[in-house]
Each structure stands twice: as C-alpha cells, then as structure tokens.
VEXDREN-2710 file (C-alpha; in Angstrom, 1 decimal):
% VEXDREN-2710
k/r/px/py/pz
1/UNK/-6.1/-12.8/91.7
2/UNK/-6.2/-16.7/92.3
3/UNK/-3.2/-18.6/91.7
4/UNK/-3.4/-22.2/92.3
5/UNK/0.0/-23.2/93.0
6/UNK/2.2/-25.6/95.4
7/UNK/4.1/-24.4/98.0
8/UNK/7.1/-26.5/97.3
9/UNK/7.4/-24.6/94.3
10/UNK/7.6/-21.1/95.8
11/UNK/10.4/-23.0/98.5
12/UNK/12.6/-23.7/95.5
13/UNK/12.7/-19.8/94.8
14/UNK/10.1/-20.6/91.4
15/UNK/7.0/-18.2/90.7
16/UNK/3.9/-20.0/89.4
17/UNK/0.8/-21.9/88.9
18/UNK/-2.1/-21.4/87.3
19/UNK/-4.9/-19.1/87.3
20/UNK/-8.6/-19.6/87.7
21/UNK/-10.9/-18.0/84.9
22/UNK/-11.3/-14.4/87.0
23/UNK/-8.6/-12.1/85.0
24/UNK/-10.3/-13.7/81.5
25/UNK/-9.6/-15.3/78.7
26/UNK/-5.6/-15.9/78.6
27/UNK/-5.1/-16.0/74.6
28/UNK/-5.3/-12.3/74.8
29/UNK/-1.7/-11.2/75.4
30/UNK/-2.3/-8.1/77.1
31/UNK/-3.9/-10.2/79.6
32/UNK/-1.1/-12.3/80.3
33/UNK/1.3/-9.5/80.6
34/UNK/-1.1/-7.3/83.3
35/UNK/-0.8/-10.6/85.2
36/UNK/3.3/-10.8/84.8
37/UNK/3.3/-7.0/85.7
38/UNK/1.3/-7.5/89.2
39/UNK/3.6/-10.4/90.2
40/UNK/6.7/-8.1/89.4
41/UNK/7.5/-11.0/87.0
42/UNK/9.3/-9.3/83.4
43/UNK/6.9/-10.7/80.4
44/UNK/9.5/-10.2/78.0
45/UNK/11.3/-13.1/80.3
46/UNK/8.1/-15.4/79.9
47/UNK/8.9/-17.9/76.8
48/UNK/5.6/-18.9/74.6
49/UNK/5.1/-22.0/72.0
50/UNK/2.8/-23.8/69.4
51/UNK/1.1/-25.9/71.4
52/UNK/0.2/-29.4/69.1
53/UNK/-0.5/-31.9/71.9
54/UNK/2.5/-33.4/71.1
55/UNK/6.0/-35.3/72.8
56/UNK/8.4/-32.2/71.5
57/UNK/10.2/-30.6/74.9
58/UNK/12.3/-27.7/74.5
59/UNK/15.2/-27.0/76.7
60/UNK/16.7/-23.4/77.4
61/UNK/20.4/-23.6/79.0
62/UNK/21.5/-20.5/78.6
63/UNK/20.4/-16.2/78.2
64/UNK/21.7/-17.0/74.4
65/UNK/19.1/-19.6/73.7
66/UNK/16.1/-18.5/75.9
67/UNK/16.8/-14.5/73.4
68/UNK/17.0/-16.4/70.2
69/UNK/13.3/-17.8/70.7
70/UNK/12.3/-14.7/71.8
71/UNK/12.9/-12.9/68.6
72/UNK/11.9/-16.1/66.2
73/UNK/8.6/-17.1/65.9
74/UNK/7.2/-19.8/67.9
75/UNK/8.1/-23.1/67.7
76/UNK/5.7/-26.1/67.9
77/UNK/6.2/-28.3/71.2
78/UNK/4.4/-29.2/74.6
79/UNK/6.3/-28.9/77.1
80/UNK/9.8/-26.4/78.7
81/UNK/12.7/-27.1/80.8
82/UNK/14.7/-24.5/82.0
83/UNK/17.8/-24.4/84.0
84/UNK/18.7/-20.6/83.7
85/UNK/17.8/-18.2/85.8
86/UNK/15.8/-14.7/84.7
87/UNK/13.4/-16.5/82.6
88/UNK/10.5/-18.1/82.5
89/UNK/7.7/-20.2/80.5
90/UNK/4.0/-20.3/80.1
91/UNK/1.3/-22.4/78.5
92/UNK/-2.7/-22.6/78.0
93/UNK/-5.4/-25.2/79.2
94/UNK/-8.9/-25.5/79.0
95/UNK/-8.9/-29.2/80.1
96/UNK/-5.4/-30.4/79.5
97/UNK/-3.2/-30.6/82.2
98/UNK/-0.4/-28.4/83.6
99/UNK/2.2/-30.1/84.8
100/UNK/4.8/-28.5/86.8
101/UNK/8.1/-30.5/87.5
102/UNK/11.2/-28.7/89.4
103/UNK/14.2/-29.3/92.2
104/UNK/14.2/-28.7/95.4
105/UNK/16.5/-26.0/94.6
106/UNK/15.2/-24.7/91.5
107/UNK/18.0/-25.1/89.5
108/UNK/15.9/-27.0/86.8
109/UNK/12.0/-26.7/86.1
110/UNK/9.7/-27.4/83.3
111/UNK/6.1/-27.0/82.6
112/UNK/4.2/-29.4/80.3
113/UNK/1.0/-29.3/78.6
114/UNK/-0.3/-32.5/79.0
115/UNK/-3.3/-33.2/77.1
116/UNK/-4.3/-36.8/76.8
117/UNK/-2.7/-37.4/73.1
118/UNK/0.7/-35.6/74.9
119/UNK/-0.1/-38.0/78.0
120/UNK/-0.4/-41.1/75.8
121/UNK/2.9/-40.1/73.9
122/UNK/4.7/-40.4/77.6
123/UNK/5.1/-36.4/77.8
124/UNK/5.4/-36.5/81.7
125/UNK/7.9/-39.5/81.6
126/UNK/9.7/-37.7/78.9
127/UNK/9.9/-34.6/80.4
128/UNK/11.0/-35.7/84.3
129/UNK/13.4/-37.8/82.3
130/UNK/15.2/-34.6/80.5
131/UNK/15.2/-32.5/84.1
132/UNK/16.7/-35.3/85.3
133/UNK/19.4/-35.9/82.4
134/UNK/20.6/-32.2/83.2
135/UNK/22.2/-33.4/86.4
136/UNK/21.0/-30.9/88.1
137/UNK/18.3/-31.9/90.5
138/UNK/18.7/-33.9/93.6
139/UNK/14.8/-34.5/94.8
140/UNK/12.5/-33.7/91.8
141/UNK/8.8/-32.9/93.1
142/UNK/5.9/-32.7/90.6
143/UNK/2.5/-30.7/90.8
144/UNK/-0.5/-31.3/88.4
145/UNK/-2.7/-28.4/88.2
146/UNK/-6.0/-28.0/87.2
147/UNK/-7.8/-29.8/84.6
148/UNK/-10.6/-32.1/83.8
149/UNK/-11.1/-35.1/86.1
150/UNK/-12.3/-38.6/85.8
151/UNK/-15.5/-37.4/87.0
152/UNK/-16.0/-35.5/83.6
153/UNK/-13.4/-37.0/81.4
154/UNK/-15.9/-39.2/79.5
155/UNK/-14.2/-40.7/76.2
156/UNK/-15.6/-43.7/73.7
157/UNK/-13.2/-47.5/73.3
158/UNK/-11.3/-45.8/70.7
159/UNK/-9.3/-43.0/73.3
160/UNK/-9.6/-45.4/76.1
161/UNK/-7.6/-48.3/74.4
162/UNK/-4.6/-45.7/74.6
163/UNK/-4.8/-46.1/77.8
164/UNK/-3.3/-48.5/81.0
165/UNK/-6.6/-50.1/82.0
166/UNK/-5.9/-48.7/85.1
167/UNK/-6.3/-45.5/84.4
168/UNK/-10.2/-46.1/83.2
169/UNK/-13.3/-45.8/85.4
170/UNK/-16.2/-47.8/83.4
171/UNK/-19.4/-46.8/84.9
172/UNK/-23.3/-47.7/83.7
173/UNK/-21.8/-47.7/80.3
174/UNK/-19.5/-45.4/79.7
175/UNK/-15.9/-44.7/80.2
176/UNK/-13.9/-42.2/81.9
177/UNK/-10.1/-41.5/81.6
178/UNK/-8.0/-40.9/85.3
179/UNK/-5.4/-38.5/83.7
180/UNK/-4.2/-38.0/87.0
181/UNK/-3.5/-41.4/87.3
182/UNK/-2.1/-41.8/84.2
183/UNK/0.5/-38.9/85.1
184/UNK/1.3/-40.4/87.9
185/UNK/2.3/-43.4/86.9
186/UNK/4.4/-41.7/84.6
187/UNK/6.7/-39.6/86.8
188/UNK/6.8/-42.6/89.2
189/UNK/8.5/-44.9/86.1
190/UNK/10.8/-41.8/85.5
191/UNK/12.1/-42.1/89.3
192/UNK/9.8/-39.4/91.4
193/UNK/8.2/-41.0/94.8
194/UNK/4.5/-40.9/94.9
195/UNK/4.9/-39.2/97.8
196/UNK/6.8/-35.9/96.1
197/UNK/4.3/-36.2/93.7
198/UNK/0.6/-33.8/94.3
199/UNK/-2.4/-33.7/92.7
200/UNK/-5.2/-31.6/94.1
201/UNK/-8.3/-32.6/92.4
202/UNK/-9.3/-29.2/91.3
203/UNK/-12.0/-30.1/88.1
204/UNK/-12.0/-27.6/85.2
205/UNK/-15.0/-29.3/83.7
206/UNK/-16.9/-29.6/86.8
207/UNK/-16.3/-26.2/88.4
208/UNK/-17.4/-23.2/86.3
209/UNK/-16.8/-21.0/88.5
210/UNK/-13.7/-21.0/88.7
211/UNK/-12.3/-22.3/85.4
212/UNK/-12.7/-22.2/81.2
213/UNK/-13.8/-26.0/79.9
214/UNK/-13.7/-27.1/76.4
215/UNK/-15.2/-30.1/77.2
216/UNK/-18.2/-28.0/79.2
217/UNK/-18.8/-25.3/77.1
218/UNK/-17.2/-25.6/73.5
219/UNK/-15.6/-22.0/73.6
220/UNK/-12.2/-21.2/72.9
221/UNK/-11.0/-19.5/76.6
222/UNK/-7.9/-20.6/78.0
223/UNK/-6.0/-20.8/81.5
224/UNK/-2.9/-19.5/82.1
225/UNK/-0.1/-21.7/83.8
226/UNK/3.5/-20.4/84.5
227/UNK/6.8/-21.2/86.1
228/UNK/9.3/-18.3/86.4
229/UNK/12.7/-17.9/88.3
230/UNK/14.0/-15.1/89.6
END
C-alpha cells in the first residue's frame, strides 16, 4: 500500500496522507475501512462530509461533538480541524488538492479539500487561520498532497481571472493555474514560513499510474487522504 505522506506529520504522533490509485476506487466504503483496518487505525473514529468545494470548516473539540456527527448524516463543508485525540478525518480527490495542516505536537490538525473554487474562496488561509485561533499550536507546518499541477491544470479567462496573476502560466495560448502556488501564498498570509510549508509535485493528471484524474479521464474514482491521531 502507497501512502504518500510527510514525515513531519508522523513526528507530531498524526497518521496519514494519501493513497495512490492501487487499493481502488475510495467512494466505496468498504474500501476505505480495509485501509483503516491495516493501519490499526478504528474507522468508526474516521469523520466523513459533503464535500461542495466550498469555504465551510468544521471543528471537533471534544468525544461529544466528533459522536454526534457520527450518528447524523453528513454535513456539507470542505475542510476538518481537530484538536481531540482518538479521532480522525478523511476526504476525496481526483484533482483537488489535499491539504494537511497540523502542530509540531499534534495537538491541532485539519485536512482540507481544496479544489480551486475552495482555493479561490481562501479555504487554506481560512483553515490555518482557525488551527491557529485554537491556541493550541506553536509552529504550524503544512503539506499539499497530490493533485493536478500546472503542467495539466489548463483553464479558459473566465477561471483564471479568479486568480493572483501569479499563480497563471500562459503558454502558446493557453493558460494554466499553479494551485500550488496559489496555496502557498495562502498559508504564508495566515503566518506559516515558506520554509514549514512542502509541496512535492506529485501530478494526478499527469501520472496514471499512480493516481485517479477527473480532468484525464472523466470517471468518477476518488483518492483517499486522511489524518488521524492516536
């Protein structure tokens, strides 16, 4: 099983990262939880939402609130912050990015799905803003996982006036979005150094092998990314 993950992550006592495309298509539940069950991880702990590529963070403070969601039905939101211990959180991509936010202690983490209508509605910014509102973390350290690059994020004027001109590649005509950069720039207005801040360029689009594409393929297969802590 391939887990793409940071090792920072696994210092602050957190299990996760994402998975490449080899244990399938991750909308099937059972999937999910043979994963959860060779990592030792409980999948009952692991939290699930709506996801609507939207702004809307939920936080879980406490066993009460992270047992309530699990017996209501899912909530619509795009991103998880957690500062309890026991539980977890998981989300889907096929493009988007994962975005993986957490103290050098883990005593608070989140996960975001950051697709670019999240990205342009500031998720990142908004989420490394709430970890850091729980007074909790000292050093924050961010990780973007895999997802489509600016070598295959091609989008028409329309998408890329959204976006800091910074973040654009224009080449022989067309444009192409730099979520990473975009990201980036983000968590660096919300207080993280650039340099506790990692992106490897691992390309969902460009590299079948190893990962499900919307963009390449137009069929419905998702990616699993989680955070848990013990």
């Amino acid at each position: 099983m391939t887990i793409y993950t940071d090792n920072r992550l696994l210092s602050a006592g957190l299990i996760g990262g994402t998975l490449s495309r080899h244990r399938g298509d991750m909308r099937d539940i059972s999937r999910q939880n043979a994963v959860y069950t060779d990592l030792s991880i409980p999948s009952e702990k692991i939290l699930h939402f709506h996801q609507i590529h939207s702004d809307t963070l939920i936080s879980i403070t406490s066993e009460q609130e992270a047992t309530r969601l699990v017996n209501a039905p899912e909530a619509d939101a795009d991103a998880w912050l957690l500062t309890v211990s026991g539980w977890g959180a998981a989300i889907q991509t096929a493009d988007c990015a994962p975005l993986f936010l957490f103290d050098e202690q883990g005593k608070a983490f989140a996960l975001a799905h950051c697709g670019w209508r999240s990205v342009v509605k500031k998720l990142p910014f908004k989420t490394a803003q709430a970890l850091k509102q729980t007074g909790l973390c000292g050093k924050i350290f961010g990780w973007i996982g895999p997802h489509i690059q600016v070598c295959c994020f091609e989008v028409q004027e329309d998408v890329a006036a959204q976006f800091s001109p910074t973040s654009l590649h224009r080449k022989n005509g067309k444009i192409f979005v730099n979520l990473n950069l975009e990201i980036i720039s983000q968590l660096q207005e919300a207080g993280l150094s650039p340099n506790d801040i990692k992106t490897p360029y691992y390309c969902t689009c460009g590299d079948e092998k190893n990962f499900f594409s919307w963009r390449r393929d137009h069929v419905r297969q998702n990616l699993l990314s989680f955070i848990y802590k013990p």
